[in-house]
N, C-alpha and C positions, 0 to 999 in steps of 0.2 A: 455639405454632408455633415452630420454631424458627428461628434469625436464617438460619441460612445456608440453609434452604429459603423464606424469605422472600424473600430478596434472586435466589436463583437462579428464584424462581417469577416475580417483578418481572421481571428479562430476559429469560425466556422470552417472558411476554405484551409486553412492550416490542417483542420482533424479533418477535412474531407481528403484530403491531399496525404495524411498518415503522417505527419510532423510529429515529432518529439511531443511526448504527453506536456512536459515542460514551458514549452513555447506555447502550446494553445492555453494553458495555465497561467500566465504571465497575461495572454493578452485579454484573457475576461476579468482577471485582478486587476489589470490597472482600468478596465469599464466599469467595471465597478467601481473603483477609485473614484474614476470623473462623473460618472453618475452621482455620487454621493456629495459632490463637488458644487457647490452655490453658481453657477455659470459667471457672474460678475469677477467670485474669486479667481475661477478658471481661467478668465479672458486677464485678467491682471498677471499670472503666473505665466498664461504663454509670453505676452509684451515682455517682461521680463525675464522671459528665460528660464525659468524658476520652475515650471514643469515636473521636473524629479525632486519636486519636494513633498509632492504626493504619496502616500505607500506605493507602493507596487509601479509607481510609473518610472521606466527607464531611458535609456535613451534612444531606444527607435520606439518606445509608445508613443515619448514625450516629441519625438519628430512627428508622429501620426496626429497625434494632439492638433498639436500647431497648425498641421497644413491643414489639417482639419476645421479648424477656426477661424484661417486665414478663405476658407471657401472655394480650399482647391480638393479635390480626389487624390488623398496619398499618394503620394508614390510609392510606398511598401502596398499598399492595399492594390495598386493597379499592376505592378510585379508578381505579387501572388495569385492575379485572377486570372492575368495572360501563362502563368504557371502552369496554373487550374484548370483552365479551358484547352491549354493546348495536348496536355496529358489526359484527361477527358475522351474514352474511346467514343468514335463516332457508329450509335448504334440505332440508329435514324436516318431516314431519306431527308432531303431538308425540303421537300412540300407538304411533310406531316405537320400539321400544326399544334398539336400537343401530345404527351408522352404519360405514360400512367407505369410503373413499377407493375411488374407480376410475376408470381413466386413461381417457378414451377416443380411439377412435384414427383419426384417417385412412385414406382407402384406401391410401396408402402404409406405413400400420404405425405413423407417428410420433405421439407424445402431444401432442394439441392445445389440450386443457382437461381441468380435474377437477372434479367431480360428487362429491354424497355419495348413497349409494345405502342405503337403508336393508336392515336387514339381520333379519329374522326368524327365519328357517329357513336352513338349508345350501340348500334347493331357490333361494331369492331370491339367495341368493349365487352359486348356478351359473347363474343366468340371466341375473343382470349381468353376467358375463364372457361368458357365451358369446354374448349379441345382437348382442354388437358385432362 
């Protein structure tokens, strides 16, 4: 995996998860860090440890870095998904095979909650919209 889809997959599920504005802040600073980072330099800074010599990289980026490079799946990044997934309401049969988002709406028009409507066919997709 690479570092800077590690670090950017980590903030994602962080602000899906409602983490501290700060924390999902930090970990697209330091992808962008490594992104802007010559990958030869990069591989030389994790070998040495030297990781937080980066802007913004700390020490559980510069851990995420690392395992990153080394060709393993974080372990901060597989902590947060089993987080993520377990916290995750289950609002799905699991013989649905795909999931589409739909607004539903008040009698005045406005979006009041969201639903996952499962999605089989185009015919199940034109009946979620149109029942409502």
């Amino acid at each position: 995996m690479e570092p800077t889809s590690a670090l950017r997959r980590i903030a994602y599920l962080l602000e899906a998860d409602g983490a501290e504005t700060y924390r999902v802040r930090a970990f697209r600073k330091a992808a962008a860090a490594v992104a802007a980072t010559d990958p030869e330099r990069l591989a030389e800074l994790a070998t040495t440890g030297r990781l937080r010599d980066l802007d913004g990289v700390g020490d559980v980026t510069a851990q995420v870095v690392a395992e990153a490079l080394a060709g393993d799946v974080p372990s901060y990044l597989a902590m947060i998904g089993r987080i993520s997934a377990s916290s995750a309401p289950i609002t799905h049969s699991s013989t649905s095979a795909s999931f589409i988002p739909a607004i539903a709406s008040n009698r005045y028009g406005s979006p009041f909650c969201n639903e996952t409507v499962p999605t089989n066919s185009t015919r199940n997709v034109r009946s979620a919209f149109s029942s409502r």
